[in-house]
N, CA, C and O atoms as CSV, one atom per row, in Angstrom:
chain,resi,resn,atom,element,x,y,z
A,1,UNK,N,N,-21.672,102.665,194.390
A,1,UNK,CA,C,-20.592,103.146,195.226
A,1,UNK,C,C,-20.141,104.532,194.772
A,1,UNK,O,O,-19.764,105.489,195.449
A,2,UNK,N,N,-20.286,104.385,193.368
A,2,UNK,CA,C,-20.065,106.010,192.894
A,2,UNK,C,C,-20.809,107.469,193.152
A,2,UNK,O,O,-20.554,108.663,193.305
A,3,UNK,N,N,-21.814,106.608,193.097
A,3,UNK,CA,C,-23.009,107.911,193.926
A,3,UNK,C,C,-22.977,108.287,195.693
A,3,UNK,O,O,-23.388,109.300,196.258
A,4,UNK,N,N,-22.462,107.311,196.154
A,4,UNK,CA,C,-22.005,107.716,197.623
A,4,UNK,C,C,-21.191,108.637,197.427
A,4,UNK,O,O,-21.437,109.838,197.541
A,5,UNK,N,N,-19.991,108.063,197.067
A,5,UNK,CA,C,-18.783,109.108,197.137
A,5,UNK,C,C,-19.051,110.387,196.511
A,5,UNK,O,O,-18.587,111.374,197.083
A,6,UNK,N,N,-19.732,110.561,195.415
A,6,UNK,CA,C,-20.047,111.895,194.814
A,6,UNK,C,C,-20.987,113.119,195.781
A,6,UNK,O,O,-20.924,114.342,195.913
A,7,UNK,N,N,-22.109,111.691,196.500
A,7,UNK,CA,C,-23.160,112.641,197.252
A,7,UNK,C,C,-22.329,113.077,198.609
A,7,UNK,O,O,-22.827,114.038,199.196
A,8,UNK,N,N,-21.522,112.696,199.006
A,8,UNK,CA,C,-20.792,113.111,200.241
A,8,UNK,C,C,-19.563,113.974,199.389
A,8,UNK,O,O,-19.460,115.124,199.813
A,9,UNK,N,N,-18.834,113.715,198.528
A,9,UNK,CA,C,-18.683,115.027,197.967
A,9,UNK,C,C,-19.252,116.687,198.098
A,9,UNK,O,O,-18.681,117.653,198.605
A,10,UNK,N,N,-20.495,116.602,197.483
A,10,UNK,CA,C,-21.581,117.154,197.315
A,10,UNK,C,C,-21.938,118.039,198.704
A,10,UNK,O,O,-22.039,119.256,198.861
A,11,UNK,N,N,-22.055,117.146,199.453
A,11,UNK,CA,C,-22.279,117.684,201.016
A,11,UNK,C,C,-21.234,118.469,201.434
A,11,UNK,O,O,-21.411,119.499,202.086
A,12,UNK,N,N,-20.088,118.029,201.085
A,12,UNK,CA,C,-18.839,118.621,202.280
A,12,UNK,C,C,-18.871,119.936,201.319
A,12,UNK,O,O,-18.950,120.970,201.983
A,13,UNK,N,N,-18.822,120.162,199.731
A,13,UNK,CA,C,-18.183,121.742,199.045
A,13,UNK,C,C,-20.080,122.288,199.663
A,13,UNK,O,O,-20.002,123.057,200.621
A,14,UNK,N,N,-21.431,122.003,199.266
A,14,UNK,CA,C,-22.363,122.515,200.473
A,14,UNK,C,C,-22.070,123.430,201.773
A,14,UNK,O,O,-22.171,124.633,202.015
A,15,UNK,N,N,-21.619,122.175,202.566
A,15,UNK,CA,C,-20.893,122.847,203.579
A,15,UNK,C,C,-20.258,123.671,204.212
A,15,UNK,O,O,-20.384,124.042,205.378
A,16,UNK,N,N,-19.152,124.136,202.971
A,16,UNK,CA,C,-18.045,125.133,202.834
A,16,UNK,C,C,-18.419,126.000,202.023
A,16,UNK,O,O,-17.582,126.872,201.790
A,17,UNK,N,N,-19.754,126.103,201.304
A,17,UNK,CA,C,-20.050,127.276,200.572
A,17,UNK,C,C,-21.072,128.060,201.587
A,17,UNK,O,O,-21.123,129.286,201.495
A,18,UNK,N,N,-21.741,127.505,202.379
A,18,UNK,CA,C,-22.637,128.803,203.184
A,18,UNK,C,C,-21.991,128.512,204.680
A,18,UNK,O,O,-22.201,127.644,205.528
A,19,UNK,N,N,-21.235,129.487,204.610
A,19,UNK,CA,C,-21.145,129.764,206.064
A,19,UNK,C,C,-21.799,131.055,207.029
A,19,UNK,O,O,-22.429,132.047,206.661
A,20,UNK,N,N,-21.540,130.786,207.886
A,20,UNK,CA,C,-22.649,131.866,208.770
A,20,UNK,C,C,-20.995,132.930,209.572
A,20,UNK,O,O,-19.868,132.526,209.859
A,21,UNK,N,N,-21.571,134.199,209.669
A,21,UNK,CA,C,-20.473,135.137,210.489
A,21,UNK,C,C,-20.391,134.864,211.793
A,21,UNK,O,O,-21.374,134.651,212.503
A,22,UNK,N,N,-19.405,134.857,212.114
A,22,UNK,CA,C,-19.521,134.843,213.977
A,22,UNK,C,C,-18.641,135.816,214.136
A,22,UNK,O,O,-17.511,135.806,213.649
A,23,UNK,N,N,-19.165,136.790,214.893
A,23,UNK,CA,C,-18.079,137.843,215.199
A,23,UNK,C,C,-17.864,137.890,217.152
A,23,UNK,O,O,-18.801,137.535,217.868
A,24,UNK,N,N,-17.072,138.175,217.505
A,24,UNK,CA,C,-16.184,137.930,218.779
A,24,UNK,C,C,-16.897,139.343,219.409
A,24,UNK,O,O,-17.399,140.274,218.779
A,25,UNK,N,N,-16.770,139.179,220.777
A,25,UNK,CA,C,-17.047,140.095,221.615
A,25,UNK,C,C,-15.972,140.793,222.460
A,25,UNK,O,O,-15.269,140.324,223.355
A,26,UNK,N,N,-16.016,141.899,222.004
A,26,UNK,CA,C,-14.823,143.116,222.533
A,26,UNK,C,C,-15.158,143.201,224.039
A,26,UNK,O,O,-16.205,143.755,224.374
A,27,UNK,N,N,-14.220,142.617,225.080
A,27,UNK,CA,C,-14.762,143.063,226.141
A,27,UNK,C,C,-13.314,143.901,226.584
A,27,UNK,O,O,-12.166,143.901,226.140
A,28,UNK,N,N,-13.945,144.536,227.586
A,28,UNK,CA,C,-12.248,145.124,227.979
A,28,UNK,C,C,-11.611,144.546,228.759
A,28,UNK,O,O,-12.220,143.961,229.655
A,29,UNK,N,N,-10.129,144.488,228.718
A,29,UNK,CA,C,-9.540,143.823,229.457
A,29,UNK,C,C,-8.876,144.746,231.079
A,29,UNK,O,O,-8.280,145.806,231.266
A,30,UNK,N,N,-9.286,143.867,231.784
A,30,UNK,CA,C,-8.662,145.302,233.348
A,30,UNK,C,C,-7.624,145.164,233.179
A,30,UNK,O,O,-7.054,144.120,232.862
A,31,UNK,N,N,-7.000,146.615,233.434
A,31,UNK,CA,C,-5.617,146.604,233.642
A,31,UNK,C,C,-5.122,146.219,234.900
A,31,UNK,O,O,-3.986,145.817,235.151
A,32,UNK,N,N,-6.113,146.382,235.709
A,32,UNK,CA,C,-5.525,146.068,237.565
A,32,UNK,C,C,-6.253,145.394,237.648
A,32,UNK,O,O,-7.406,145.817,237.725
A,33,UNK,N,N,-5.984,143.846,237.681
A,33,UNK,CA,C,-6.605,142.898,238.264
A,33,UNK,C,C,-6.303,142.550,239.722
A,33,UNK,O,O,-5.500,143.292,240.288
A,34,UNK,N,N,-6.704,141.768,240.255
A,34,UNK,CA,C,-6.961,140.793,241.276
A,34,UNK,C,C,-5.762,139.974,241.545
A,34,UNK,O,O,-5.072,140.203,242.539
A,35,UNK,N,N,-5.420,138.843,240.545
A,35,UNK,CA,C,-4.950,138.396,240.424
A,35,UNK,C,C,-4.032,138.382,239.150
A,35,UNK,O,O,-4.342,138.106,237.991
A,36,UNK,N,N,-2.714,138.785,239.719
A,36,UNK,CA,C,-1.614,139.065,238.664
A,36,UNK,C,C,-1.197,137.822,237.874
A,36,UNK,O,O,-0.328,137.843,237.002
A,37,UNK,N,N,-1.853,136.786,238.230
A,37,UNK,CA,C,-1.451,135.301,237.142
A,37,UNK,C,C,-1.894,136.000,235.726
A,37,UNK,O,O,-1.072,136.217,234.835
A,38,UNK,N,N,-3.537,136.387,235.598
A,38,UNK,CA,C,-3.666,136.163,234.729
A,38,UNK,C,C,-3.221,137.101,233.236
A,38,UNK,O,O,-3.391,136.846,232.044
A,39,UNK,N,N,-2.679,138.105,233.849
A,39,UNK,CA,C,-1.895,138.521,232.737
A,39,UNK,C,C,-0.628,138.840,232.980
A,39,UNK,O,O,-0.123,139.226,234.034
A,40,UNK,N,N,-0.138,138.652,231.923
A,40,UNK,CA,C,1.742,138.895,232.361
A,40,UNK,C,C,1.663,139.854,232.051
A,40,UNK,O,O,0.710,140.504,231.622
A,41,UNK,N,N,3.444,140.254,232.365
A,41,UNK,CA,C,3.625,141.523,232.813
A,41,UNK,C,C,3.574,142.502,231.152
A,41,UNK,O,O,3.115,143.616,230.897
A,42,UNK,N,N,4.289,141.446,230.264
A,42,UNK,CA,C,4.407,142.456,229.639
A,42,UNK,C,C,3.460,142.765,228.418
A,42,UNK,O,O,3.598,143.596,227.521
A,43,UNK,N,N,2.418,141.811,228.660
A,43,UNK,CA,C,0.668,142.602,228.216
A,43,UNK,C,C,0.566,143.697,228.971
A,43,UNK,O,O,0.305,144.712,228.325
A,44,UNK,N,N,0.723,143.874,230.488
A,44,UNK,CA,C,0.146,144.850,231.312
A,44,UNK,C,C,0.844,146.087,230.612
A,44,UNK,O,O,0.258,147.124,230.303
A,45,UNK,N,N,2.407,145.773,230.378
A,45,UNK,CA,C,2.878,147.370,230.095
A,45,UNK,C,C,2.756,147.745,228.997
A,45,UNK,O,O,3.193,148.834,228.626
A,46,UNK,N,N,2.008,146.751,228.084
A,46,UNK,CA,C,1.403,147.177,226.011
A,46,UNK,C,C,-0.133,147.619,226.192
A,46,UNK,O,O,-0.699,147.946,225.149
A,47,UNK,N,N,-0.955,147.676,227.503
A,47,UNK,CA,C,-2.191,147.999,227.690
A,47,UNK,C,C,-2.039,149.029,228.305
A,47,UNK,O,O,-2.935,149.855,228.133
A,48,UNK,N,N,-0.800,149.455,229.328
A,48,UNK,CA,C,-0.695,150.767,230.011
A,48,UNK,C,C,0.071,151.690,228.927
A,48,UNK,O,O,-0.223,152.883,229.006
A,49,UNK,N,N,1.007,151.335,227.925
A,49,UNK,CA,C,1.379,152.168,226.946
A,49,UNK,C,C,0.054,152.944,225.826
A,49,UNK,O,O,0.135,154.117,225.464
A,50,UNK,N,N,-1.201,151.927,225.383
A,50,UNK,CA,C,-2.253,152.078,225.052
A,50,UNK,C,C,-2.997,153.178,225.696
A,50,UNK,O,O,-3.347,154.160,225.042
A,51,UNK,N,N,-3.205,153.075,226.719
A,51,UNK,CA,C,-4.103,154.052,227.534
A,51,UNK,C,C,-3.444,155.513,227.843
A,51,UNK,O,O,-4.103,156.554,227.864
A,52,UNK,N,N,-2.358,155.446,228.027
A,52,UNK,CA,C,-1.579,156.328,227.979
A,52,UNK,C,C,-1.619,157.092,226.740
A,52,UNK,O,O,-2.009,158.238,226.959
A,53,UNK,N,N,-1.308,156.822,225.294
A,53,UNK,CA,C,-1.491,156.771,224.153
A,53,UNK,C,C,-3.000,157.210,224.272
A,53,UNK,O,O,-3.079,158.438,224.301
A,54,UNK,N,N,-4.244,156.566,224.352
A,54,UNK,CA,C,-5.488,157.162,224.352
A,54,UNK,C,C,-5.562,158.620,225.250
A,54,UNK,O,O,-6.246,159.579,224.891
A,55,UNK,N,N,-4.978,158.604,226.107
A,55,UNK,CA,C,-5.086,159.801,227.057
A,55,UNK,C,C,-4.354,160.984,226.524
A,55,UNK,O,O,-4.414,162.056,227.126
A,56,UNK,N,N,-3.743,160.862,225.547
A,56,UNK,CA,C,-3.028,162.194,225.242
A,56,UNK,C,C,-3.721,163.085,224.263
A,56,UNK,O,O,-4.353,162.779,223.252
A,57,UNK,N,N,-3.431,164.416,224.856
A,57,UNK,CA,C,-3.568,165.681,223.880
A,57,UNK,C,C,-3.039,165.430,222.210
A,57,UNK,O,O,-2.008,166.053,221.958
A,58,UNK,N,N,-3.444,164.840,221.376
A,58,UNK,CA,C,-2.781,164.780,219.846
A,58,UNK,C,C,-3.607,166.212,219.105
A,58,UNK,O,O,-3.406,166.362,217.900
A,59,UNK,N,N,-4.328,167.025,219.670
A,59,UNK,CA,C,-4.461,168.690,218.684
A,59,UNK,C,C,-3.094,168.858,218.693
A,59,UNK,O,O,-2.847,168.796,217.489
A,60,UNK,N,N,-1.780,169.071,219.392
A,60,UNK,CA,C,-0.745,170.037,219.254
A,60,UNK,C,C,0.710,169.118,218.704
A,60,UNK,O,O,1.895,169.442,218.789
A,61,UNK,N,N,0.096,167.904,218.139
A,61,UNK,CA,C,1.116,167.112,217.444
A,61,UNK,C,C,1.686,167.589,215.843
A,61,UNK,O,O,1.048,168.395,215.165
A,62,UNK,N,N,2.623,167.130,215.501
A,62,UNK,CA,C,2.251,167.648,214.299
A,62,UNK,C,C,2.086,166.028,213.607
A,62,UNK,O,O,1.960,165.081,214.383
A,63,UNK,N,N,2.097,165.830,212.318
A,63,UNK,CA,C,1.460,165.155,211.202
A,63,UNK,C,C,2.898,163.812,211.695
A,63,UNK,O,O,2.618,162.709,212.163
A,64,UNK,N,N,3.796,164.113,211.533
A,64,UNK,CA,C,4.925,162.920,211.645
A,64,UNK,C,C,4.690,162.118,213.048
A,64,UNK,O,O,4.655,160.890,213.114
A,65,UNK,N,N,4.561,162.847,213.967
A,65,UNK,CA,C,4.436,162.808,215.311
A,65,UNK,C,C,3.177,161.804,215.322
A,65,UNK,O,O,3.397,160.720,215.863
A,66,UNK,N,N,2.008,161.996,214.847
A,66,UNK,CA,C,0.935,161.327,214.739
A,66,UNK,C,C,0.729,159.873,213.763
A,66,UNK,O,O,-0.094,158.964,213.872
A,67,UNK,N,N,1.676,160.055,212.932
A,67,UNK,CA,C,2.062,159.050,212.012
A,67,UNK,C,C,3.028,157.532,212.883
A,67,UNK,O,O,2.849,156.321,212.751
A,68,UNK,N,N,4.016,158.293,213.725
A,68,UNK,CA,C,4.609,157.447,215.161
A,68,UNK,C,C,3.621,156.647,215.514
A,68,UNK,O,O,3.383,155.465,215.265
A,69,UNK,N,N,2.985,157.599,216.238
A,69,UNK,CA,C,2.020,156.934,217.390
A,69,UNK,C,C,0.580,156.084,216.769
A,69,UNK,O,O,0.023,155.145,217.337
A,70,UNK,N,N,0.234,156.618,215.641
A,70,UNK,CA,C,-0.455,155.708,214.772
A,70,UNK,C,C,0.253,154.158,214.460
A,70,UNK,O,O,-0.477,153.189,214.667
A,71,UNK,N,N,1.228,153.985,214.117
A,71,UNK,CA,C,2.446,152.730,214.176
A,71,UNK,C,C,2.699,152.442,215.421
A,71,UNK,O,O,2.335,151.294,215.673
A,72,UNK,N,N,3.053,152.852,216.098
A,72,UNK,CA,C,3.155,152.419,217.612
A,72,UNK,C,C,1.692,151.598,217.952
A,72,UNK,O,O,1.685,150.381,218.137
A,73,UNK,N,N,0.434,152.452,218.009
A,73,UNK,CA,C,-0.315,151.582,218.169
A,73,UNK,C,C,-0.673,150.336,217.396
A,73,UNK,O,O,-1.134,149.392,218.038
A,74,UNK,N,N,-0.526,150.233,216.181
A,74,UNK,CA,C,-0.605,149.201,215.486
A,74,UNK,C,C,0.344,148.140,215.925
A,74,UNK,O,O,-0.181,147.030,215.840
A,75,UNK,N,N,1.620,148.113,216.385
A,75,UNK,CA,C,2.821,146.996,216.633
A,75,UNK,C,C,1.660,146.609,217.770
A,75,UNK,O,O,0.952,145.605,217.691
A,76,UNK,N,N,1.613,147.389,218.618
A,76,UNK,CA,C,1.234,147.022,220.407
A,76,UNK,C,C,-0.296,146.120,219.570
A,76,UNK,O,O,-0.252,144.892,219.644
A,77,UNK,N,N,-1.238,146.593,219.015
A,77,UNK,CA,C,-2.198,146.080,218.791
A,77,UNK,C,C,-1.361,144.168,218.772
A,77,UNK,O,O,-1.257,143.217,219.547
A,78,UNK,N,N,-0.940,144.547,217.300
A,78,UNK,CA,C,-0.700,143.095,216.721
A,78,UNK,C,C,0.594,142.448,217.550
A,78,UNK,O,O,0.845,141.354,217.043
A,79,UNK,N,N,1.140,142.628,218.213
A,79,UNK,CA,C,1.702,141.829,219.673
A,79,UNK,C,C,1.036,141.676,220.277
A,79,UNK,O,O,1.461,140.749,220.968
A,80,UNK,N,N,-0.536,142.132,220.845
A,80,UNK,CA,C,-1.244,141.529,221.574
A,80,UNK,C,C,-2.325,140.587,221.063
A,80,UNK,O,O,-2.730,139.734,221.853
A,81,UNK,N,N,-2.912,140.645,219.672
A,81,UNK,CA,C,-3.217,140.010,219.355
A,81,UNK,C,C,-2.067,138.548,218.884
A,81,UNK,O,O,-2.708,137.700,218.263
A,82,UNK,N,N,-1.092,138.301,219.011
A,82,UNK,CA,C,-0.308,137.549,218.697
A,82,UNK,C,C,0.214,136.467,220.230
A,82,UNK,O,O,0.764,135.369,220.325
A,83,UNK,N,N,-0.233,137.335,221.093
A,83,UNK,CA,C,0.094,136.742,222.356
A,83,UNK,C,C,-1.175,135.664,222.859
A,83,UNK,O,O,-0.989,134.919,223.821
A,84,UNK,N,N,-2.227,135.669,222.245
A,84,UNK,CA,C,-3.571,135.123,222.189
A,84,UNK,C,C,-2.803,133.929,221.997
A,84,UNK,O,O,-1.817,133.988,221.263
A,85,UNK,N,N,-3.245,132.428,222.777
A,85,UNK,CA,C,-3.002,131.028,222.502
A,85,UNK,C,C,-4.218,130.147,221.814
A,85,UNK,O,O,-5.363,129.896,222.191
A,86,UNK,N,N,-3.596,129.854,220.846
A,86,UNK,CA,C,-5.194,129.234,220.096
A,86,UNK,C,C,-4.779,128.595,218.970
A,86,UNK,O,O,-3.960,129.204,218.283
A,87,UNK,N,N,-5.183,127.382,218.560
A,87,UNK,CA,C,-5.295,127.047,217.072
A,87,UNK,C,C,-6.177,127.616,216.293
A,87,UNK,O,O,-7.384,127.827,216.411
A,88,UNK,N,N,-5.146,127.908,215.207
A,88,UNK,CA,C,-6.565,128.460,214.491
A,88,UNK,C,C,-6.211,127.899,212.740
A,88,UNK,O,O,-5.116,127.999,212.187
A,89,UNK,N,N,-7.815,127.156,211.970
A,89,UNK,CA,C,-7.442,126.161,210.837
A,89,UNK,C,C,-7.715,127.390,210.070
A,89,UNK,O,O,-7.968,128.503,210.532
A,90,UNK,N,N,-7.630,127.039,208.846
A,90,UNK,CA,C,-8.091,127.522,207.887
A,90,UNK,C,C,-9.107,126.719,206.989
A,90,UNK,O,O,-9.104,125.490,206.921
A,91,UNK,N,N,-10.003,127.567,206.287
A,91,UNK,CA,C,-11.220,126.245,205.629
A,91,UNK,C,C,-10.998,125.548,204.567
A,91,UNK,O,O,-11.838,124.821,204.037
A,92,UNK,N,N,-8.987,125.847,203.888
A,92,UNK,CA,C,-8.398,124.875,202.717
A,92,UNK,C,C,-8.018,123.813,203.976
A,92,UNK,O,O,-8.524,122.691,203.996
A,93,UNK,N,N,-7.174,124.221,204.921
A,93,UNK,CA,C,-6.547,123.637,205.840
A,93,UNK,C,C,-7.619,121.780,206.346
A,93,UNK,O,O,-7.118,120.663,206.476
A,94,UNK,N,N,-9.232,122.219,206.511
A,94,UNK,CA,C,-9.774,121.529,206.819
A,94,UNK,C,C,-10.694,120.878,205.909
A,94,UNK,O,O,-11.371,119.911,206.258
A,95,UNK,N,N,-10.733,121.392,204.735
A,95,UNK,CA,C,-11.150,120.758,203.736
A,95,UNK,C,C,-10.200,119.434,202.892
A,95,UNK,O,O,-10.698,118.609,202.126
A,96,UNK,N,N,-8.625,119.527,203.316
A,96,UNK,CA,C,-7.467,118.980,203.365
A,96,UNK,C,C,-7.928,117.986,204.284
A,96,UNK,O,O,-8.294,116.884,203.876
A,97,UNK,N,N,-7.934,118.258,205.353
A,97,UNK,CA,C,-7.952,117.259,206.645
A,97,UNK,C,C,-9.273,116.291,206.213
A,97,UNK,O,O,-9.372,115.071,206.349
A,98,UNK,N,N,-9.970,116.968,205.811
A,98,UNK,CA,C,-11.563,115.816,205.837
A,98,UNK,C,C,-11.342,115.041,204.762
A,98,UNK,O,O,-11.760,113.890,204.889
A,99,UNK,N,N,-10.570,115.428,203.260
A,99,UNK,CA,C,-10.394,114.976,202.423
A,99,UNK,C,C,-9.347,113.509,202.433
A,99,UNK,O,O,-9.364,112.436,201.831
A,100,UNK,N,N,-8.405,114.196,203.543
A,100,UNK,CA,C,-7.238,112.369,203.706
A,100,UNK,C,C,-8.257,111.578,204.406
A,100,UNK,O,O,-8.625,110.456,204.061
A,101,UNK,N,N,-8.776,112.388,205.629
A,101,UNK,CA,C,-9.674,110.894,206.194
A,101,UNK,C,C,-11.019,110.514,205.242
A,101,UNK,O,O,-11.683,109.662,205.833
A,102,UNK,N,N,-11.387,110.744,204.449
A,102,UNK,CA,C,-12.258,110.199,203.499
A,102,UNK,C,C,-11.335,109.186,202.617
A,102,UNK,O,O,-11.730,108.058,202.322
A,103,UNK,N,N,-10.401,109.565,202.330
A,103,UNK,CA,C,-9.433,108.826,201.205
A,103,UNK,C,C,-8.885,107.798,202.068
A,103,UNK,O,O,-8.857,106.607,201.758
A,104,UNK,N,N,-8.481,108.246,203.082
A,104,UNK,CA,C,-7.154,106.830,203.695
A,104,UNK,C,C,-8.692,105.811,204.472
A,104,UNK,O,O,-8.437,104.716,204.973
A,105,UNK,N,N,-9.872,106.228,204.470
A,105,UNK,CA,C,-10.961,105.458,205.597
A,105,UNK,C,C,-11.517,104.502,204.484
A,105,UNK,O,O,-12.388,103.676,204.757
């Protein structure tokens, strides 16, 4: 019985030591859709502040000015990435989880 539990041990830190990358695909998001369900409004006006922001002349800024809008884009970034709905574990988080149902099963 001891060698079960050890060899499934064995398997699960396995498991969690080679993982493979998955990286996400950047697609763009339209600003003028079709259908206004699918983004609210006030993604639309952190993607039209963005583009706006991409569209500008920054040669005749000076250094502070650029330091703004460098921060500006970063908030808008990470509010939109924050507006994303999703669980998301972590691999202590689920190494936790597999570990009670091994113990309480």
């Amino acid at each position: 019985m001891k060698k079960i539990t050890f060899f499934t041990m064995m398997l699960l830190l396995t498991a969690t030591l080679f993982t493979t990358n998955s990286f996400a695909i950047n697609e763009k998001v339209p600003t003028s859709s079709n259908n206004p369900k699918e983004i609210p409004a006030e993604v639309k006006v952190l993607l039209n502040r963005l583009e706006e922001i991409k569209k500008m002349d920054k040669s005749n800024l000076s250094s502070t000015e650029k330091k703004e809008l460098r921060k500006e884009v970063r908030t808008i970034k990470s509010t939109l990435k924050s507006t994303g709905n999703g669980v998301y574990l972590s691999i202590g988080a689920i190494i936790i989880i597999i570990l009670l149902l091994i113990l309480l099963l």
